[in-house]
N, C-alpha and C positions, 0 to 999 in steps of 0.2 A: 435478823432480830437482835443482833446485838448491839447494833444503838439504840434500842429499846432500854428500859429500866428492867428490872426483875417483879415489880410488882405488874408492868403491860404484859411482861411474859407468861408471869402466872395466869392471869387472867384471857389474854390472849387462848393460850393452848386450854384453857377450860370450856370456852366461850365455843369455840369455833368446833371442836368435835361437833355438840349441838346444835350447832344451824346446818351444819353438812349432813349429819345424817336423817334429821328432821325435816329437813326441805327434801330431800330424795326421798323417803318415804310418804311425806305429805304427797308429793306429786306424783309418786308411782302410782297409792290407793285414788288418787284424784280423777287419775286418768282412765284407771282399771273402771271405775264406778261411773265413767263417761262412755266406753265402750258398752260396757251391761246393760247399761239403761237404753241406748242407742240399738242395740240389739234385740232386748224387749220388745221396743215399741216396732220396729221392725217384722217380727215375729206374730204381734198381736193385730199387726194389721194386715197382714198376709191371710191369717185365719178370717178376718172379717172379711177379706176379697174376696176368699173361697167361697163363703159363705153366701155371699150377696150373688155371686158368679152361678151358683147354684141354685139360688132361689130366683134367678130374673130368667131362667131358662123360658117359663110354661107365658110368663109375662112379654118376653121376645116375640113366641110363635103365635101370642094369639095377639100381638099388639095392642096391647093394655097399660096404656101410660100410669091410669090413674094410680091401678096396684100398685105398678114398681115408683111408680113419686111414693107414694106411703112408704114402701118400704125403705127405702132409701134414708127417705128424712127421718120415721122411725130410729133407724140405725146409727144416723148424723149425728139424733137427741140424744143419743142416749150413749155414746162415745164424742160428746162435743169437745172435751178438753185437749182429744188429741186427733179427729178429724178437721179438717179445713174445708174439703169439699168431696164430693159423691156424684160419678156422671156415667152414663150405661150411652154406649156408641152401638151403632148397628156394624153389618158386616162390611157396608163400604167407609165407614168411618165417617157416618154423619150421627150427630149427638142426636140420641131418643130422649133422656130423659137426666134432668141434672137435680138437684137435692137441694140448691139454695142459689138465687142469680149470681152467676159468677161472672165480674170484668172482663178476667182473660182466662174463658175456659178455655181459648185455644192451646194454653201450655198441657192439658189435659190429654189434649188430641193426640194421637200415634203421626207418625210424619204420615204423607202422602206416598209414599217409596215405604215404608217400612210394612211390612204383614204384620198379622194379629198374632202374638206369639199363641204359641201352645201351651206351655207355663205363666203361671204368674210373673211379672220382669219387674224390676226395682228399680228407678230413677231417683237418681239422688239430687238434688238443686240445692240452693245455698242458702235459702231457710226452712227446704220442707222437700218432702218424699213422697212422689208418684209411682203409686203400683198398677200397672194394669195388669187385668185376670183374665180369659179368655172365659167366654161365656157358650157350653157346647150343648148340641141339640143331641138328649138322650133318649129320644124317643126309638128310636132303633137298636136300641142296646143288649137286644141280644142277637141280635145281626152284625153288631161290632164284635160280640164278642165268638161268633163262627167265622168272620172275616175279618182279622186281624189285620191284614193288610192294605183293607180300605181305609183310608182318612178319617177322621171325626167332623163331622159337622160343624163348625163353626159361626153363630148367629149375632154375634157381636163380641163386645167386651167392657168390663167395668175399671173406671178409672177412677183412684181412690188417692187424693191430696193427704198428707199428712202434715200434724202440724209441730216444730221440733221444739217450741216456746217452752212445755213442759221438762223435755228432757235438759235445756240449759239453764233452767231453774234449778231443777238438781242438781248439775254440776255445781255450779254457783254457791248452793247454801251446803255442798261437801267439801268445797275451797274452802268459803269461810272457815267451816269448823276447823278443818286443816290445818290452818293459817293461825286460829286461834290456841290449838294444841300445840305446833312447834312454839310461838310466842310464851305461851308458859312454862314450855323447857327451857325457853332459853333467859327468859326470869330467874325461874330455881336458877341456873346456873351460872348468871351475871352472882346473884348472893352468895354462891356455895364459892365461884371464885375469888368473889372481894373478902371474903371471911377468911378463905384460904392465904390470899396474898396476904391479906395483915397480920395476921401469923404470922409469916415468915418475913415480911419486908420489914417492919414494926423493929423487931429487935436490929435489921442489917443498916438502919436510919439511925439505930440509937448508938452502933458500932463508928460508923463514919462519923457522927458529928462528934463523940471522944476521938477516933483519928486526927481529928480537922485539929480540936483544941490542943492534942499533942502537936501539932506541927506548927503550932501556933506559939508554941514554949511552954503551954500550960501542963508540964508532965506529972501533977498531982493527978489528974482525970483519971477513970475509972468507968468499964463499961460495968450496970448492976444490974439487978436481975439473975435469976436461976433460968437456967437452958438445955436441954439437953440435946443430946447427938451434935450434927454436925455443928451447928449454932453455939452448943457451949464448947465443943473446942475452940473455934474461932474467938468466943469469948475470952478463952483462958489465955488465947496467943494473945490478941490484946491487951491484953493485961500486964503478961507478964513480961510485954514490947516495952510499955509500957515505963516500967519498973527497972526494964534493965536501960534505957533509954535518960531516967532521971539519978540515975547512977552513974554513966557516962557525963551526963550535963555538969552534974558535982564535980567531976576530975575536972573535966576541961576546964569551968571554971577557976577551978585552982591552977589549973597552967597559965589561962588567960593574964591571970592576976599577977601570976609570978613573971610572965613574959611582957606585960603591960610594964612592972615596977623595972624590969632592964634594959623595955624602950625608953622609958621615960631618962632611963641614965644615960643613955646612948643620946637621945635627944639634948639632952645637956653639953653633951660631948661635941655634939655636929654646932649646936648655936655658937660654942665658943669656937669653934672650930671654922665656922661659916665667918663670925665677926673677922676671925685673922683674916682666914680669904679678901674677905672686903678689902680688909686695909690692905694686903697684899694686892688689889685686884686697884686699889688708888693710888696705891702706889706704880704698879706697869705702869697706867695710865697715865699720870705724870711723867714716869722715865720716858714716854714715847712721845709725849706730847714736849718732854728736853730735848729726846732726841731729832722730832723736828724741826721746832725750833731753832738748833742746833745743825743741822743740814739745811734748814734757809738762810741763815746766817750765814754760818760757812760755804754756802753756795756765792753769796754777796762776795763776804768777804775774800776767798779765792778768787774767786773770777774777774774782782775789778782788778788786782795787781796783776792777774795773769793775761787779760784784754790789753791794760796798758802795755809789758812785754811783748806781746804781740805784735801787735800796732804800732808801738816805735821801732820793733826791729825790723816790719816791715818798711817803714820808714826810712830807716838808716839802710838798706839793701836798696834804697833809691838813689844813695846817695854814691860819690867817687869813691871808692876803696879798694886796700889789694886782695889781691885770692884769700889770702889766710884770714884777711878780717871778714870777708864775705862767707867764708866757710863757718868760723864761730860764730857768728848772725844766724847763718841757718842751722846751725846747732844748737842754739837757743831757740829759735823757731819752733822748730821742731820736738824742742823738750818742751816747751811751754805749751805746745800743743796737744803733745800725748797728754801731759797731765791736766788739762781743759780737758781731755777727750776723758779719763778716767772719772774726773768730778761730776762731768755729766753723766755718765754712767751709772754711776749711784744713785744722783739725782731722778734720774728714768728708773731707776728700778727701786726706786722708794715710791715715786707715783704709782706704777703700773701694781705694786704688791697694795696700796693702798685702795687703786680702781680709780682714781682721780685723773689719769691719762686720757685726754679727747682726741681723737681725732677731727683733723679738718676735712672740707669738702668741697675742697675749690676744684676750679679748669688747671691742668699743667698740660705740658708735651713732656710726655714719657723719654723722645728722644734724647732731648735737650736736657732731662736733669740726668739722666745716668751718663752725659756726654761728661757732665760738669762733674759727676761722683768719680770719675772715670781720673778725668782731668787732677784731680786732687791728692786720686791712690798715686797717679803716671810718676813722681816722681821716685816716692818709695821703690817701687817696681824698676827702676829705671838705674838706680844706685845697685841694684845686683842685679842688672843686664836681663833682666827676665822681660819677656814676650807677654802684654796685655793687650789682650784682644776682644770686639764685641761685636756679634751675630744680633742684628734684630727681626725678628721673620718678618716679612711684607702683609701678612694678617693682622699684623699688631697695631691699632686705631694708634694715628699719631697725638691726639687729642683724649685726655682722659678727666674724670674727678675724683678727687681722691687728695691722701696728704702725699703730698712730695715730699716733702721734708721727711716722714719716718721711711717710707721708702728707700729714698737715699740712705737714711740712718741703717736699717736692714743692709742695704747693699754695700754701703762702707765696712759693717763689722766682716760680712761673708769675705771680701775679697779682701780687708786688711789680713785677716787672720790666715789666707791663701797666699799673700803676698809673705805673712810675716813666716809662715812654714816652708817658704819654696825657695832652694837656695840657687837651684837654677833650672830652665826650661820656659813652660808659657803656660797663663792664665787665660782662661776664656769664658768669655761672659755670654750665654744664649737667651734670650727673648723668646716665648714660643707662646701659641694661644693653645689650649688644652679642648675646645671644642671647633665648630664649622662655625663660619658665619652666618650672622643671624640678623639680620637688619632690624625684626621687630624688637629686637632682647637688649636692654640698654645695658642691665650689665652682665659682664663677660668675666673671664679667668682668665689669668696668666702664670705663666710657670717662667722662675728663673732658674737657669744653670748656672753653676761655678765651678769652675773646672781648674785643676789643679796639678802638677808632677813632682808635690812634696815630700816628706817624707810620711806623710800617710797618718790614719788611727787605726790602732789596733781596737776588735772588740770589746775587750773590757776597759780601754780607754773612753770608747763611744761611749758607753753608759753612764759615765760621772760629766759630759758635754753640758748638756742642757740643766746642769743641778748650778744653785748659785752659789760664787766663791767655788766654785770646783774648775779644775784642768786636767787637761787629759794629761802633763807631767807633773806632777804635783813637787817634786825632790828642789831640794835649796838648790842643787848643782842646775836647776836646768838650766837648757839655753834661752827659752820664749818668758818671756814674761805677762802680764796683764793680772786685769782684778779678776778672771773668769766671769766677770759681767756681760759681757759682749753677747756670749750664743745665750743664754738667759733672756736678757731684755728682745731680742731678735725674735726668738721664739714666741714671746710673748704680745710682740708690735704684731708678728704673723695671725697668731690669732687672735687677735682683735683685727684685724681684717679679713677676718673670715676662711682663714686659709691653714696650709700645713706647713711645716718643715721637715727634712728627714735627710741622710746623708747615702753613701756606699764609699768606702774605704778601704786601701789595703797597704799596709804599712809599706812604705820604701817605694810605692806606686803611683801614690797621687792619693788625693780626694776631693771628690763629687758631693759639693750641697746643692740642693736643691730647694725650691719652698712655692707654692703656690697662694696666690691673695685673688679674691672676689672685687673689685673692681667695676666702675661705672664708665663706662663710654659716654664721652660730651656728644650731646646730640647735636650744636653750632656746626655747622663745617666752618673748618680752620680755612683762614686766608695761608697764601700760598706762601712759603718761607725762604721754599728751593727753588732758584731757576730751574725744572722741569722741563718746559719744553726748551731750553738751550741746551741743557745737556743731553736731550733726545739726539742719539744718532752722532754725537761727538767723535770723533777716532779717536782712543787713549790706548797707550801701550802701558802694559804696568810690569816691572820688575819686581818681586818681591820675593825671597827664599824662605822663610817661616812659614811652613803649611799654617798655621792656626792663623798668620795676618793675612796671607791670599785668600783663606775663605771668605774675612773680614772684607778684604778690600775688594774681591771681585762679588760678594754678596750687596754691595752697595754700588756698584758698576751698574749690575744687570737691574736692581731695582729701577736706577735710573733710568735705564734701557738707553746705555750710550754703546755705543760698537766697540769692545773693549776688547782687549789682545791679553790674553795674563801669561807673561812668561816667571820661573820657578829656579832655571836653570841658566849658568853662562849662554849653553849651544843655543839654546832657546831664543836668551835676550838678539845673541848675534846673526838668528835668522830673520828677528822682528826687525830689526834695524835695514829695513828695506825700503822705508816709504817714508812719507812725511807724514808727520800725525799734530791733531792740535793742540794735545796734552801729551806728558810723556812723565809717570809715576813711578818712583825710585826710593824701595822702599831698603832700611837697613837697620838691622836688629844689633848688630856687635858694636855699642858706641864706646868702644874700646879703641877700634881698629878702621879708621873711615879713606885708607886710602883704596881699597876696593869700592869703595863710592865714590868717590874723587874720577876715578876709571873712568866708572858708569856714566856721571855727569858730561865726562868730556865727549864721550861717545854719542849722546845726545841731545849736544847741541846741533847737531849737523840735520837734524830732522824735526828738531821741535822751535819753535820760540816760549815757551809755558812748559819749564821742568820743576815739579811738583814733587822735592825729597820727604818722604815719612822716616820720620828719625825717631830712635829709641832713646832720646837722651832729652833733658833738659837744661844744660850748659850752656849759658847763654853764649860763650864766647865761639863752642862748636857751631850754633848757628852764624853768629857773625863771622865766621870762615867760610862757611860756604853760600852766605849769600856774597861773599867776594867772589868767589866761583863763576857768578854770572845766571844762578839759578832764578828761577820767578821768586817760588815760596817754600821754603824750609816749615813742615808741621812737626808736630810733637805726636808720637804713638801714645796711647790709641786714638786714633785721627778723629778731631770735631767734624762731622756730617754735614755740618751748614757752612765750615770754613775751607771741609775739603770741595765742597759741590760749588761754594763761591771761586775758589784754588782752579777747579776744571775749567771755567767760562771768565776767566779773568784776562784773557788775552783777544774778547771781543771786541771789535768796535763799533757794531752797534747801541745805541744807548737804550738805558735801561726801560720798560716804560710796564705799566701795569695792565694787565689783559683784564676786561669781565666780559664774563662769558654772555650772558643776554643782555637788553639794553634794558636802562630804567625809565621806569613808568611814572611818569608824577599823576599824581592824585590832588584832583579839586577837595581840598581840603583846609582846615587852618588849625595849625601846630604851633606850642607855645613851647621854649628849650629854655630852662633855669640851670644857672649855674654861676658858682662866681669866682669861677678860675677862666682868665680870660681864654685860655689858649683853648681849654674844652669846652666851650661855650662857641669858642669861634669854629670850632671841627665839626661840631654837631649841626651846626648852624648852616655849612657848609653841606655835611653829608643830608638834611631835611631842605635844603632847597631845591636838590635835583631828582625828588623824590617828592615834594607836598608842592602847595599852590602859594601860601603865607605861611612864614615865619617869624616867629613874635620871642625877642631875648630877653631873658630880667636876668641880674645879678645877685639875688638872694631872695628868699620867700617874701618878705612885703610887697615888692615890685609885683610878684607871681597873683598875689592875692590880690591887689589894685586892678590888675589887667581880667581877671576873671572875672571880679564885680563888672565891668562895663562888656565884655567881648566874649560872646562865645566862642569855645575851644573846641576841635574834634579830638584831640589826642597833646598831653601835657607833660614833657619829657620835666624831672623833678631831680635836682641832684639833694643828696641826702644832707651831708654835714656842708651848713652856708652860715656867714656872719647875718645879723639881725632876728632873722627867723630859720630854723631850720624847714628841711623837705616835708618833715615827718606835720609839724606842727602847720605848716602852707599848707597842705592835703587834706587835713581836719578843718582850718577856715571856709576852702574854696569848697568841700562837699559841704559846708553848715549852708553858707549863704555865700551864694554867686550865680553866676548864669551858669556853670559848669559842674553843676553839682550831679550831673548823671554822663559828665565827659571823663574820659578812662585816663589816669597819671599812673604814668611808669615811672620808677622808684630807679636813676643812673647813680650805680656807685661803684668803686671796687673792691675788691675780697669779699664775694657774697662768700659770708663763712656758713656755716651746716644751720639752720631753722633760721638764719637771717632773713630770705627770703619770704617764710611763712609768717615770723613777724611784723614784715614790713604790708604783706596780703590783710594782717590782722588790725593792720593800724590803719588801712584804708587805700592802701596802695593796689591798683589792679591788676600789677603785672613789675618786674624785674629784669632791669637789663644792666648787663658786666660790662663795665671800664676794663680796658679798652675797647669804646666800642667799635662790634663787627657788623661792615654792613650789610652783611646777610642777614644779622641779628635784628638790625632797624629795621629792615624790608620787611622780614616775616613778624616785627612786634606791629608795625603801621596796616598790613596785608590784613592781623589776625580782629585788629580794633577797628579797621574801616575798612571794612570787605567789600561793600557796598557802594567805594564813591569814584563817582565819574572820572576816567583813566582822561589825560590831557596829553599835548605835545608834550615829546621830550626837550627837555631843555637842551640848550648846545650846550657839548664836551668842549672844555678848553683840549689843546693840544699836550698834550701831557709832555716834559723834557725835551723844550723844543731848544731850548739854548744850549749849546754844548759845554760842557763841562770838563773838565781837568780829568786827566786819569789817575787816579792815586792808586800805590803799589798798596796789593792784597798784605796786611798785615795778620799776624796770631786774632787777635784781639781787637775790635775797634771802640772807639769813644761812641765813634759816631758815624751809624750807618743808613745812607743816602738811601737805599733799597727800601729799607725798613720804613724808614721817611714817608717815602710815596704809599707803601701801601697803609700805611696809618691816616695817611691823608686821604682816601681813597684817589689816588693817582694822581690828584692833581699838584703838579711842581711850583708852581705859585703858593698855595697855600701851606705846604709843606716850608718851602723858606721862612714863610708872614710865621707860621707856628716856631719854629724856631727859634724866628726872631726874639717873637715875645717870651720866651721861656729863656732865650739870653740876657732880656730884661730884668729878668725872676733873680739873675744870678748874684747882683750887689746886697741885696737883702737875703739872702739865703747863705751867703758867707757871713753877713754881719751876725745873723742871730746863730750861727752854727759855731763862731768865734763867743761868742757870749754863755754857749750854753757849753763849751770847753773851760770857760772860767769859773763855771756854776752863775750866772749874773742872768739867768735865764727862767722865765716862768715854765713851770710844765707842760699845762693849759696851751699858752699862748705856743709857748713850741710844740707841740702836737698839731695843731692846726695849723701852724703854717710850713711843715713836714708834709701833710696829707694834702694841700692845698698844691706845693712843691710835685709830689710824688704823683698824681692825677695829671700835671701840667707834662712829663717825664711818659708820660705811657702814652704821647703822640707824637714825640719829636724824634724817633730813629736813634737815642740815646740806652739802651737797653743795660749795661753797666752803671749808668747814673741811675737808671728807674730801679737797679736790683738793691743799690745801696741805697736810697730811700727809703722805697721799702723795708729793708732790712729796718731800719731805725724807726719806720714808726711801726711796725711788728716788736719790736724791744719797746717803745715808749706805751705799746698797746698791753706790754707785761708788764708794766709799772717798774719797770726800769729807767732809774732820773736819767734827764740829759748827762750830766757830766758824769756817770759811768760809760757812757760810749764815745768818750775818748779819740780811741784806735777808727770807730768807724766815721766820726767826724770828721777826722783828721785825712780820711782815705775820700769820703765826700768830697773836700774844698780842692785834693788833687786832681782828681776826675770832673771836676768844676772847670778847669786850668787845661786839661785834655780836649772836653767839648769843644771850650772856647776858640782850643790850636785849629781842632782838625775841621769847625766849621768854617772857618772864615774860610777856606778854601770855596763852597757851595753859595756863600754870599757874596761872596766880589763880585 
């Protein structure tokens, strides 16, 4: 009841005694007065049995209907209200005599099995009461009463209906009255409750709505009225809540007032306060917005005098000079380079604090750039006779996407900083993947090691590592120097590629970085870079005493799976020296001291023709001493992988030719290939005919859209940037109106950079294929657009390098390599020279405007495009040092850096222009 109100309570507990005990006592007397009455009539009709049973005696014996009908129905008339019927049975239970026609006097009748009782019996039915009476022959009755235990005569019986209509009439009109008596108690007592409740609810309504108004602010309110008992004290608490409540209100008020008038000063305080802010807050903002303005500037402006140093001194190290001036060359070098290396540093770590840092998401080989990061520390490392070595586990996809460039930048600062702490021992660099392979999961994790025998960090050095402007010797006197930029920016390139860094150290012992990057696996399979199956099974004997390069050098043996012999020790090398082998590797760490190699070399002429020295020095004159020696090839630690594996099988003479592993399929089809660089128009053209039915060439997008108005197309290879019409704006004509408006154009460009792709999907392009193309890449882009079309003869294979060729000695470095050649051509050695040719055509105009843009006499525009034009032509001709420096330049002309800032790399262009030229003509004669 207590979600109830107090006024339903009152009334409730009034109301409800009186139905409860009203209704129980109606219906006890109701019931009591239904038994009585029911009993009565019972009673009263038992005596009329008697009665009738007693008088049909002399009526029985003399069988005299007429009497007992009289009597009968006399008795019927004259209790009609509660007789129904009247029937006198004889002694076999056949009816003598009934009182009025009855329907069913058989319910009258005794069963057939039951005897005549000797008492009157009582039947009760469900609207009426049959008594039978025994009716006894008293004529012998004082013979009954000498023999007692003879029987009584029995001459029939009367059966006497009752009728109960009367007795549930009574019931009936003693319910009502019942029913009407509770009803008026319970009247009285609905009124005496509602009187009762507003008595009392009346004043606790008049209580709450002053509550209400007091909580509402209104604290003049007042409950009125005179009350006594409980009610007026509640009144007087009210009240005097009340009172004390609008006494409170007054103070606070006064505080309110007082505390409003010293926010309001305080508010005065903060406005002028906020306005300084402001101007202090336009001010930073201007200082930052000097200050980078002031770091792009001085980005310019340092970098272009420091470029030019560069670039001439590399120049001038080209030229005849003696030791000492060769030495101050790379002493300039090398300073102009540290401090290139510090201004970028800044620069990275003003982007990266700013968030303005992208990375890219091209194709690289992973091998090939840490070979070239490798290459760059090698000489540093090499000035203090230290040992740099790299492990790459065979798990490691040789193909990846991702920025190579901060990667490198990552793995330059780890191992300068290893190189710059180590004053002697070895460095080594591990490759490791962090999970199993997975062929569904494109991208993967890699973990790099750095390893180290420096002089170590101490714990509380660790902790100032990754802070910027901080070192772990912080003192004027130290020996290391740098900006403390380095592990900073590193950490930072780390995560942003999803990865960790973290170290172990122990002072005077060495130290171990490590860093893990999230990385994408290119799903292309890469064309084949390494002779593989030549060096399958090769015999090499390899000498090397540096545990950390034997692991290096026989972990890249057995990847090969060549038969390789690793001796460590003298006894070792002079028990190996027993047989003839077809490589024989000689490796030496002390380029201090080379007449212990000198040794080794003479020993192994007698068993080898291909001796193969890994030397830890880079002095050019040390190798020119011992290529006098009579050796094959002289490399430079830590060994290039492409030049050691080219180094092992250099002493073949079968020639070189390109394996594919299934044969190709041409497809009844018609393929149209735009482009208007001749030499990749002529490649594609080449690799779409031994693979389609027709191929149809245009030179820039008008041509592409001519041919599509007349000629349907199955599949439309679309180069992007062309003179008259571009790819992008060709692709929009020919789906507006052409016959190929439901034919699929593939978008052929190079440096798909990160949503390039989705752009080019967005601007109407069906699909995406990378310069240089791979043709595993055209097969499965032709396989995926025309699944469906009739497979034809294969075309004839020309014979691939049937003309024999010159053998040129395995150099460091090539301009230009023949290998590379054929597989860019897809093996064929015809079309491989015809591409060359053309692209040594390219060379008079590509010096003339590279000389132009050295004088500044050079459009931006028009040099951009015929750099990119150049640099496409370069990524099929086997030229991989000219396509890197192309690249390079329009990657800088693509940062809006002018022509005539790049100088050094122009300059280094028209040399390697002068390279090509030498080392082809060899391949064209």
């Amino acid at each position: 009841m207590t979600k109830y109100g107090l006024r339903a309570q009152v009334i409730a507990y009034t109301v409800l005694p009186t139905v409860l005990i009203g209704g129980i006592l109606a219906g006890y007397f109701s019931f009591h007065r239904f038994q009585q009455a029911d009993e009565f009539l019972i009673d009263r009709a038992l005596n009329i049995a008697d009665a009738l049973s007693i008088a049909s005696e002399y009526g029985m014996q003399d069988e005299t209907r007429t009497i007992l009908r009289r009597l009968i129905g006399t008795t019927h008339r004259k209790n009609s209200p509660m007789i129904k019927s009247i029937a006198i049975f004889t002694a076999d239970n056949k009816l003598f005599v009934i009182s009025n026609y009855h329907r069913d006097y058989q319910k009258l009748r005794l069963d057939k099995d039951q005897p005549i009782p000797d008492l009157p019996q009582i039947t009760t039915l469900d609207d009426s009461i049959i008594i039978h009476s025994p009716i006894i022959d008293e004529t012998n009755f004082l013979e009954y009463q000498l023999t007692f235990d003879q029987p009584r005569k029995v001459v029939g019986y009367v059966a006497l209906e009752i009728n109960r209509d009367q007795i549930e009439l009574l019931l009936y009109r003693d319910a009502a009255f019942s029913l009407l008596v509770v009803l008026l108690g319970i009247i009285g007592s609905l009124y005496l409750a509602f009187k009762h409740a507003k008595r009392i609810t009346a004043p606790i309504s008049d209580m709450a709505s002053v509550v209400e108004k007091i909580s509402l602010g209104r604290l003049n309110s007042r409950v009125e009225g005179e009350y006594t008992g409980e009610i007026g004290l509640l009144q007087h608490g009210i009240n005097e809540m009340a009172l004390a409540m609008s006494k409170h209100h007054e103070e606070m008020q006064e505080s309110i007032d007082l505390a409003t008038s010293e926010l309001r000063e305080t508010l005065d305080q903060m406005e002028v306060q906020n306005i300084e802010l402001d101007i202090t807050r336009k001010e930073a903002q201007q200082a930052a917005s000097v200050k980078s303005e002031f770091l792009a500037n001085m980005s310019h402006e340092l970098r272009t005098p420091l470029n030019g140093v560069i670039g001439f001194a590399r120049q001038l190290l080209k030229t005849q000079m003696t030791n000492n001036q060769m030495d101050y060359l790379q002493t300039i070098e090398r300073s102009a380079g540290n401090l290139l290396n510090i201004i970028n540093d800044i620069l990275d770590f003003s982007k990266l604090e700013a968030g303005k840092l992208d990375l890219e998401h091209i194709p690289f080989e992973i091998r090939e750039s840490i070979d070239e990061t490798m290459h760059l520390l090698a000489h540093s490392a090499h000035e203090k006779n230290i040992e740099l070595s790299l492990m790459v586990d065979e798990d490691v996809p040789q193909e990846l996407i991702g920025d190579a460039m901060r990667l490198q930048q990552i793995l330059t600062n780890l191992i300068g900083n290893a190189i710059k702490f180590t004053e002697q021992g070895n460095i080594e660099v591990k490759i490791q993947r962090t999970e199993k392979e997975n062929d569904t999961d494109k991208g993967i994790k890699l973990k790099f090691i750095i390893s180290d025998t420096g002089i170590g960090i101490s714990e509380a050095q660790q902790e100032q590592l990754f802070k910027a402007f901080g070192q772990a010797d912080s003192s004027i006197t130290r020996q290391y120097g740098g900006t403390g930029l380095g592990l900073v920016i590193t950490q930072k390139l780390v995560n942003e590629m999803k990865g960790s860094i973290d170290l172990v150290s122990t002072p005077n012992a060495g130290s171990t970085f490590w860093f893990t990057i999230a990385i994408e696996r290119c799903t292309r399979i890469p064309l084949a870079s390494l002779p593989l199956e030549r060096l399958s099974n090769r015999t090499v004997l390899a000498y090397e005493s540096n545990e950390y390069a034997v692991r290096a050098c026989s972990q890249l043996l057995m990847q090969w799976k060549t038969n390789a012999t690793v001796t460590e020790t003298d006894i070792q090398w002079q028990k190996a020296l027993h047989k003839r082998y077809d490589s024989i590797v000689i490796g030496h760490s002390n380029n201090t001291n080379i007449t212990p190699l000198l040794t080794h070399i003479e020993q192994a002429k007698e068993y080898t023709d291909n001796i193969i020295v890994l030397l830890n020095c880079s002095d050019p004159s040390v190798y020119e001493q011992l290529m006098e020696t009579g050796i094959t090839h002289c490399l430079n630690k830590p060994v290039n992988h492409k030049n050691f594996a080219n180094a092992l099988v250099s002493n073949e003479t079968t020639p070189t030719t390109l394996q594919i592993a299934m044969p190709i399929q041409r497809k009844d089809i018609n393929v149209m290939a735009v482009d208007d660089n001749r030499a990749n128009l002529k490649l594609i053209s080449a690799m779409l005919t031994d693979r389609v039915h027709r191929v149809t060439t245009c030179k820039n997008g008008k041509e592409a859209v001519e041919h599509a108005k007349n000629t349907p197309f199955d599949i439309i290879f679309m180069d992007i940037q062309m003179p008259i019409l571009d790819g992008v704006s060709a692709c929009a004509q020919i789906k507006k109106d052409s016959l190929n408006q439901e034919s699929p154009i593939i978008a052929v460009t190079a440096h798909v950079l990160p949503g390039e792709k989705e752009q080019f999907l967005q601007k109407g392009m069906d699909d995406c294929l990378a310069k240089p193309i791979d043709e595993l890449a055209l097969q499965a882009i032709i396989d995926k657009w025309a699944p469906n079309a009739q497979i034809m003869e294969a075309a004839p294979q020309e014979e691939i390098a049937k003309l024999p060729h010159k053998k040129i000695p395995a150099i460091v470095k090539k301009s230009f390599d023949w290998e590379l050649a054929l597989q860019q051509s897809a093996g064929k050695s015809d079309l491989a020279k015809e591409m060359l040719s053309m692209l040594l055509e390219e060379f008079d105009d590509i010096r003339k405007i590279a000389n132009s843009a050295i004088n500044g006499d050079v459009d931006s525009e028009q040099f951009a495009k015929a750099i990119h034009k150049f640099h496409g032509g370069c990524s099929y001709s086997g030229v991989p040092k000219l396509k890197n420096i192309a690249g390079l330049i329009e990657k800088e002309i693509k940062n809006s850096i002018n022509p005539d800032l790049l100088e050094p790399e122009l300059l280094e262009l028209l040399d390697e222009l002068d390279n090509v030229e030498k080392e082809a003509k060899t391949y064209l004669a």
